[in-house]
C-alpha positions as CSV (number, residue, x, y, z in Angstrom):
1,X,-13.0,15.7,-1.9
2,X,-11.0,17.0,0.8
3,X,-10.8,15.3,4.1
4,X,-13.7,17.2,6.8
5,X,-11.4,17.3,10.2
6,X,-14.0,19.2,12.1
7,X,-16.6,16.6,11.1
8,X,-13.4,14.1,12.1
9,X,-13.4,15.6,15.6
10,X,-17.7,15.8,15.9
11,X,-16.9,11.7,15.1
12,X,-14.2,11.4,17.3
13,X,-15.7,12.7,20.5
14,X,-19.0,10.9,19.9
15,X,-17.0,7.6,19.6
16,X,-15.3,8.5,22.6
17,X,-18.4,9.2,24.5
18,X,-20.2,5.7,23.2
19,X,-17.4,3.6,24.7
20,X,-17.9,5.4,28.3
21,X,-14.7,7.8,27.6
22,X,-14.9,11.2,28.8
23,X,-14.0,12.7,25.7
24,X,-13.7,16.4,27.7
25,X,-10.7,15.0,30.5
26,X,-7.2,16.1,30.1
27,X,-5.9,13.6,28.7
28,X,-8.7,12.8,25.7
29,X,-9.1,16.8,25.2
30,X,-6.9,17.3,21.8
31,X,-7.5,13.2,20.7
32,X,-10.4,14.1,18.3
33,X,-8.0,16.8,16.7
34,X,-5.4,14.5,16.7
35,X,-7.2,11.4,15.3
36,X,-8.9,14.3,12.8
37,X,-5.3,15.2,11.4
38,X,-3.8,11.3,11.4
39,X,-7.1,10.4,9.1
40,X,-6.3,13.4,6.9
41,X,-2.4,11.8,6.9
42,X,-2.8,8.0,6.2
43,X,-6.0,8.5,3.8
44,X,-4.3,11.0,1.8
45,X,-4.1,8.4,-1.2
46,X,-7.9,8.5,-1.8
47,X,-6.8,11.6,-3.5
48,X,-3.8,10.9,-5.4
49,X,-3.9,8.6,-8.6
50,X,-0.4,6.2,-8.5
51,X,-0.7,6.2,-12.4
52,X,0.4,10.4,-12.5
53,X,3.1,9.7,-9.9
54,X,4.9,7.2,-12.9
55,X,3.9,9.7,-15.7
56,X,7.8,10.7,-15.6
57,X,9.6,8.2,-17.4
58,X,12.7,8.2,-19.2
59,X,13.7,6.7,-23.1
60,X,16.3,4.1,-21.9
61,X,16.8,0.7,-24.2
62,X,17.1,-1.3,-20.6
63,X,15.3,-4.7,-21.1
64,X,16.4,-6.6,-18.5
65,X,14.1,-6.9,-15.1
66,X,13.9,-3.5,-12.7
67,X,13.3,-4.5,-9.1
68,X,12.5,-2.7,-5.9
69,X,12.3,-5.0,-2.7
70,X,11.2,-4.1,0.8
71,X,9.5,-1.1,0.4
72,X,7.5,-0.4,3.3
73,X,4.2,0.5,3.6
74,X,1.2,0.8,6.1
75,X,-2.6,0.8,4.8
76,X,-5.9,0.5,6.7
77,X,-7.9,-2.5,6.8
78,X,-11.2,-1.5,5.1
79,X,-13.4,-4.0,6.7
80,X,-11.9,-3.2,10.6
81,X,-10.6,0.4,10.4
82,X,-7.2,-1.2,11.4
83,X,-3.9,-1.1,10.0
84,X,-2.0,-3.7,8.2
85,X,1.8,-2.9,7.0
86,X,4.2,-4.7,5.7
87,X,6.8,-4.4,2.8
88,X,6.0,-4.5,-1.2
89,X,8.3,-6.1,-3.6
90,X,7.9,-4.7,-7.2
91,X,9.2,-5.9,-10.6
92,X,8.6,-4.8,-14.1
93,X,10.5,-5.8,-17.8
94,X,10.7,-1.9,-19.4
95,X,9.7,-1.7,-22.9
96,X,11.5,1.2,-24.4
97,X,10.9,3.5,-20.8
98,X,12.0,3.4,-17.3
99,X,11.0,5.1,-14.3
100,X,12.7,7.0,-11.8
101,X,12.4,4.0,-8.6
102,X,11.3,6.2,-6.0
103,X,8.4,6.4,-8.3
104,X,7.5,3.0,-7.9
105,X,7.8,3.1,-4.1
106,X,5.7,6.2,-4.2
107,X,2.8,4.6,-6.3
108,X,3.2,1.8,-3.3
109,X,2.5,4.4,-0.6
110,X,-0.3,6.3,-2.5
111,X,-2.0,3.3,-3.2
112,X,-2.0,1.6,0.4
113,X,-2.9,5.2,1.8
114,X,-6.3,4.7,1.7
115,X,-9.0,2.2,3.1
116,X,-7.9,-1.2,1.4
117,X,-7.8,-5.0,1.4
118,X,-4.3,-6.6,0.7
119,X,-5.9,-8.3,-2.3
120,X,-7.0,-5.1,-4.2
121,X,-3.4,-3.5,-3.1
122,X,-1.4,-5.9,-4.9
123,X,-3.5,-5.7,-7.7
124,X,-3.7,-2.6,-7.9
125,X,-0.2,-1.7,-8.0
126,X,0.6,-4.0,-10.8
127,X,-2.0,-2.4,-12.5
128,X,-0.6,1.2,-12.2
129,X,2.6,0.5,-13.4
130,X,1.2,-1.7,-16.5
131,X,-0.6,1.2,-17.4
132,X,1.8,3.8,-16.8
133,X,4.7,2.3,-18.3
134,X,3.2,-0.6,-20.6
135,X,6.1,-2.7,-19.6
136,X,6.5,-6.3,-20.8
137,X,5.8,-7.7,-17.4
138,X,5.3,-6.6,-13.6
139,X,5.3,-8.1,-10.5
140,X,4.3,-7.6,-7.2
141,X,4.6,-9.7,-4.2
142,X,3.2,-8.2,-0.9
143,X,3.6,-9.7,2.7
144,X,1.6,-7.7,5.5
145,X,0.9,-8.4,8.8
146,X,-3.2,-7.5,9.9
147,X,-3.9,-5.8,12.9
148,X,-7.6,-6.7,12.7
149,X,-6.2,-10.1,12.9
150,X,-3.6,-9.8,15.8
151,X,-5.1,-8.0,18.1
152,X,-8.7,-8.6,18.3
153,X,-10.8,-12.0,16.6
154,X,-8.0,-14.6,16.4
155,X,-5.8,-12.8,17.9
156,X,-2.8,-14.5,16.2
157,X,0.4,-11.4,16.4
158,X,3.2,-12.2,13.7
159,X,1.2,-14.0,11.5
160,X,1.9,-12.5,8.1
161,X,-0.4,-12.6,4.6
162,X,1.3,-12.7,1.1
163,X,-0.4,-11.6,-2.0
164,X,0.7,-11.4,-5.6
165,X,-0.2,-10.1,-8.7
166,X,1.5,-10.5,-12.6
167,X,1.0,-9.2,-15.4
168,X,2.7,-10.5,-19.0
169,X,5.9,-12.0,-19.0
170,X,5.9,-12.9,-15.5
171,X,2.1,-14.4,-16.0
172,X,3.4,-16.1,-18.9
173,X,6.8,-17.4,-18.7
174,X,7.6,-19.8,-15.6
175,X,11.1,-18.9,-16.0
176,X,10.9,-14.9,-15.8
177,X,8.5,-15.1,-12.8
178,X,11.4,-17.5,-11.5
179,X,13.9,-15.4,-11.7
180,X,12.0,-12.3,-10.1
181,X,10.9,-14.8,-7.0
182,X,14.6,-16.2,-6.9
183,X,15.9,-12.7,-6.4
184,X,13.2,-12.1,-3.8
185,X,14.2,-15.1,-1.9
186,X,17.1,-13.7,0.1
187,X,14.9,-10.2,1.1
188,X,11.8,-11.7,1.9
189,X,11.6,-11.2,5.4
């Protein structure tokens, strides 16, 4: 289903006009068209599936961990309509295949481009990859700082959520999740 930007704009200038804005001054005249178009821009992952995006793989005999820190990312709070954004660190052992990186930061930005809790996120990308690639392990490790939580009910700015998510080796052996956490130690930021 394709994003409705005139229905965007009808919403728009009704929420305008319920918090006592004059939607129709100079100043608010283009917002609903603008709002329309950045809805269409940062909810463009509803239609995108992550697990296409890492369809291209390549036949390498690589089994040694593949790791992509600090990719950044900005989602929408589901419950608040707010953003949160942060960075996404991503791990996986390769069975047989690799992917080109930039995939992996792609399936990051797809899947946080739509309305989302960290939680599912994290989750969510581990689970892309593991079915994608059907690695020997993954990892994720996401920290995000929550608008809904900075600016408006606790109002605590700078304060920062971390989620993770693993799947085989990394579950299952205390020394590979280890050594993916020890390598995250010095970009964790």
């Amino acid at each position: 289903m394709a994003i409705d930007t005139q229905r965007l704009e009808r919403i728009i200038h009704e929420l305008l006009e319920a918090i006592g804005e004059n939607p129709d001054r100079e100043g608010l005249l283009e917002t609903p068209s603008r709002v329309a178009k950045m809805y269409g821009e940062i909810s463009g992952g509803t239609h995108e599936e992550a697990v296409e995006v890492l369809g291209t793989q390549f036949d390498e005999d690589h089994q040694e961990m593949v790791i992509i820190r600090d990719v950044p990312f900005y989602s929408m709070c589901e419950h608040h309509l707010l953003p949160f954004f942060g960075t996404a660190h991503v791990g996986y052992l390769p069975k047989g295949k690799v992917v080109g990186i930039s995939k992996l930061a792609r399936a990051v930005d797809i899947l946080a481009r739509r309305p989302q809790v960290q939680e599912r996120l994290t989750s969510q990308v581990a689970e892309a990859i593991q079915e994608a690639l059907d690695p020997e392990g993954v990892a994720v490790v996401i920290r995000a700082e929550h608008l809904c939580m900075a600016m408006r009910g606790v109002r605590k700015p700078g304060a920062s959520v971390v989620t993770s998510a693993t799947r085989g080796d990394f579950r299952n052996s205390v020394a590979t999740r280890g050594e993916f956490l020890s390598l995250l130690q010095e970009g964790i930021r």
